[in-house]
N, C-alpha and C positions, 0 to 999 in steps of 0.2 A: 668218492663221496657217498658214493649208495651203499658201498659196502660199510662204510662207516655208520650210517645210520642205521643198517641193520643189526649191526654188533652192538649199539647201545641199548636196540629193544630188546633187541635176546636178554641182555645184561640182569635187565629187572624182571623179576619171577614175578608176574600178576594176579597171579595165586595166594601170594602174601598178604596183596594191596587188602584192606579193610575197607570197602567199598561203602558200607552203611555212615560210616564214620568219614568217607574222602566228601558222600556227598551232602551229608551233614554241615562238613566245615563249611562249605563253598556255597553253597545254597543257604547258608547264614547271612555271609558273606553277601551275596547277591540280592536276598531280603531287604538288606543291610541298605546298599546303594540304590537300590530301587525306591523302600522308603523314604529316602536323601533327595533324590528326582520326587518323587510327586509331594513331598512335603515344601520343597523349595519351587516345584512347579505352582502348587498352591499357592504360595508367599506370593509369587508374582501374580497373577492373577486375583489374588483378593485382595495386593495391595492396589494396584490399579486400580481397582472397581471402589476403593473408598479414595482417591486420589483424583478420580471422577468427581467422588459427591464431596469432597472438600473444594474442587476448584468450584464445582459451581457454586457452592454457598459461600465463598470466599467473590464470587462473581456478583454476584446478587446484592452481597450485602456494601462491594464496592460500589456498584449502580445506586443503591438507596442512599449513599453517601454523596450521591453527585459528582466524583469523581469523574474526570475526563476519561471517555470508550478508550482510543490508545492508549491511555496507561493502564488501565484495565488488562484490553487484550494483550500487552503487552507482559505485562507484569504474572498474569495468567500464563502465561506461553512460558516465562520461565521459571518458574514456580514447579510447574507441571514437568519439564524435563528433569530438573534438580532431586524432586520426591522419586520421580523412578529410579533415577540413580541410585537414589538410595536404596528403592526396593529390588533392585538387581543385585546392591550388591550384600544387603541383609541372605539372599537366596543365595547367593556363591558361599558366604562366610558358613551358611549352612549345611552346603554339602561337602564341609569338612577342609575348604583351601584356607589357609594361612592367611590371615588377616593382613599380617605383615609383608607377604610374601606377597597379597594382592596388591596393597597397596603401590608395594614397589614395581608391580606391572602395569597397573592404570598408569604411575608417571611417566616410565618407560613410552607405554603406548599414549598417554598425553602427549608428549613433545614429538613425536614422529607422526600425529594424526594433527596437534598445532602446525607444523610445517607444510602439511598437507593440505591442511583447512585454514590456509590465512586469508584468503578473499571472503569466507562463511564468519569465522572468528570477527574477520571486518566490519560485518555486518552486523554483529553482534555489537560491537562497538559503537558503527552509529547509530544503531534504535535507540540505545543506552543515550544519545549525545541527541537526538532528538526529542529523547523525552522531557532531560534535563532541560535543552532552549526552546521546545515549542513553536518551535516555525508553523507550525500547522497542529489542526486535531483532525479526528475521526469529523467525517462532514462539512468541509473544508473543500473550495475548489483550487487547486491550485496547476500551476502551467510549470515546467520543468523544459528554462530558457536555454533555446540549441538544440533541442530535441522536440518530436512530433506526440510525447508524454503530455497529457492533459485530464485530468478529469477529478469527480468528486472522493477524497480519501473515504474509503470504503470501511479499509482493518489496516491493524498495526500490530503485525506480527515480531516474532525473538528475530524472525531474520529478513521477512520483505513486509513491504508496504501495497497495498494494492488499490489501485484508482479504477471507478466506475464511470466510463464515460458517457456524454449523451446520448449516444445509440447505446447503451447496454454493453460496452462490451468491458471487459478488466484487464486491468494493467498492472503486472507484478514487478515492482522494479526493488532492486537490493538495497537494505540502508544505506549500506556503507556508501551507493551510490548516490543515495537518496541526501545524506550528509555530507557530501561531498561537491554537490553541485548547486547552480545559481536559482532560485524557485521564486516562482509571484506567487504572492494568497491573494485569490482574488473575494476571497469573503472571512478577512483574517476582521477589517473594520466594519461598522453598523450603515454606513454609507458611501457610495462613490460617485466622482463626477459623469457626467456624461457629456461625451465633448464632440459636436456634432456639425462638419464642414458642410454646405451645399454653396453652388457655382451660380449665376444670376449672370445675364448679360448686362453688356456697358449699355444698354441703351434702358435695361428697368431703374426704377426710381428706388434708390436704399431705402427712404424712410418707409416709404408704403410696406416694400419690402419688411420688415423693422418692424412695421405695426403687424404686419400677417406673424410673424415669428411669435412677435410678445401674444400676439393671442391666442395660437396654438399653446405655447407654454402657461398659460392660464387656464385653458381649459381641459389641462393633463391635471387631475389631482392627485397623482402616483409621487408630482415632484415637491420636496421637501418643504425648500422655503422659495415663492414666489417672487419675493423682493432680490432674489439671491442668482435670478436668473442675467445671465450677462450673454446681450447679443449685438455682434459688432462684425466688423469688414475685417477680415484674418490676414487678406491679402490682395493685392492682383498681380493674379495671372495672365497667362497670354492671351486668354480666348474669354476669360469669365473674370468676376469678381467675387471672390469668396467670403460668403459668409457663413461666419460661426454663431453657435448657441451653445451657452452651458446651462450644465442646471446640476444639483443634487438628488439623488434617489438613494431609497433606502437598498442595501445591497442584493436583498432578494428580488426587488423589482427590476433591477437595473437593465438585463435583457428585455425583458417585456416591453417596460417603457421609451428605450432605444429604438426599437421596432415599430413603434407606436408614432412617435414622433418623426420617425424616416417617412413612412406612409402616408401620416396627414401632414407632413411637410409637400410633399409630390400631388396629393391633392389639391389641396387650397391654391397650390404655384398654378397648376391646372385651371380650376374656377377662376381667379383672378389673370388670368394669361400673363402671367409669371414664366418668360423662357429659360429652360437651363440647357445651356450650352452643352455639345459633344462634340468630341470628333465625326466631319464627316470625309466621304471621299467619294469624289465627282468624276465618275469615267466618261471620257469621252471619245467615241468611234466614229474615226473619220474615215469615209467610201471614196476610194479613188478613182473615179470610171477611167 
């Protein structure tokens, strides 16, 4: 082999070569494709940079329209992958590949990167199927039933959803999962019940009881309609007699005023020596001399 490589340098007399003219061609040439790269490096780079100031004035002026934030963010997110596409593939077309010839490679690598990416694709699917029915928007609290998922919808991205909980922390969960599974909105209406059990011994008096209830709920003005309030005996049980209260609140009160009425429920039972039953348990140590 080595001998063969040597007999073909000898072969060419380098003496001939026109070196002014070899380096001429070639350094044209490399001009040539170098121009190609930073011209088509350009393209990407300045297309970005106005694909920037299009989303945001495409953002802005969706907001001034009032338009719901997740179709916004959403719509923004795919918007914004689509334009690079194309400014990627404006820069390819540029450094001289075959339009045709690309094309038929993106489908190529379309279908073996679709098989690859069907759980992503999925996702893509349900934001798409989200947007459409609305089960929630940005600002929204909602509970994701079977799972320890909870909190207020944050952003609505091309491929997840992200929930802001009461401590601060974020919850990235995938459409397609988001779509796919069972969800409470718990601030989808302008009001909600608030349904409120406490335990009363068989030996306190219902009505009295009755009248302590109806006057805490009188003097909460967080609750809707006052005539609307319903307080009644839920049930008995084995040790206590339950009674309930309902009432309406508007939905952003709803926590507050729950906590409100727990508390001065447990007071007033207090001042008025109102007993509420619990389990107890009675040890008893007998000495055997």
């Amino acid at each position: 082999m080595l001998a063969q490589i040597q007999s073909m340098f000898a072969a060419v007399d380098l003496s001939k070569i026109d070196w002014n003219q070899f380096f001429e061609k070639y350094l044209e040439i490399a001009m040539s494709i170098i121009g190609k790269v930073i011209v088509s490096f350009l393209i990407i780079v300045i297309g970005f940079k106005l694909i920037k100031i299009l989303i945001t004035l495409l953002k802005t002026t969706l907001e001034k329209a009032e338009i719901d934030y997740g179709v916004i963010s959403f719509s923004c997110s795919f918007i914004r992958i689509g334009l690079r596409c194309i400014v990627i593939f404006m820069a390819v077309a540029h450094m001289g590949v075959e339009v045709s010839s690309f094309i038929a490679l993106l489908g190529s690598a379309g279908v073996a990167v679709g098989l690859a990416l069907q759980g992503t694709l999925s996702n893509v699917a349900g934001g798409v199927l989200l947007l459409i029915l609305k089960p929630f928007q940005v600002g929204d609290y909602i509970v994701l039933t079977g799972t320890n998922c909870e909190g207020e919808v944050a952003a609505m991205d091309i491929f997840y959803t992200k929930l802001k909980t009461v401590d601060n922390r974020v919850i990235v969960i995938p459409n397609g999962t988001l779509s796919n599974s069972n969800l409470i909105n718990n601030t989808k209406q302008d009001r909600r019940l608030i349904d409120i059990e406490v335990g009363i011994s068989y030996d306190a008096d219902i009505k009295e009881v009755k009248r302590i209830l109806t006057d805490i709920a009188k003097n909460e003005k967080r609750i809707l309609d006052q005539d609307g309030v319903k307080i009644f005996v839920s049930s008995l049980a084995d040790s206590s007699v339950m009674m309930g209260i309902r009432c309406w609140v508007p939905t952003s009160d709803y926590v507050a005023t729950k906590w409100a009425l727990n508390e001065e429920i447990k007071l007033r039972f207090d001042e008025e020596g109102i007993e509420i039953p619990y389990q107890k348990l009675d040890v008893c140590i007998k000495n055997e001399v």
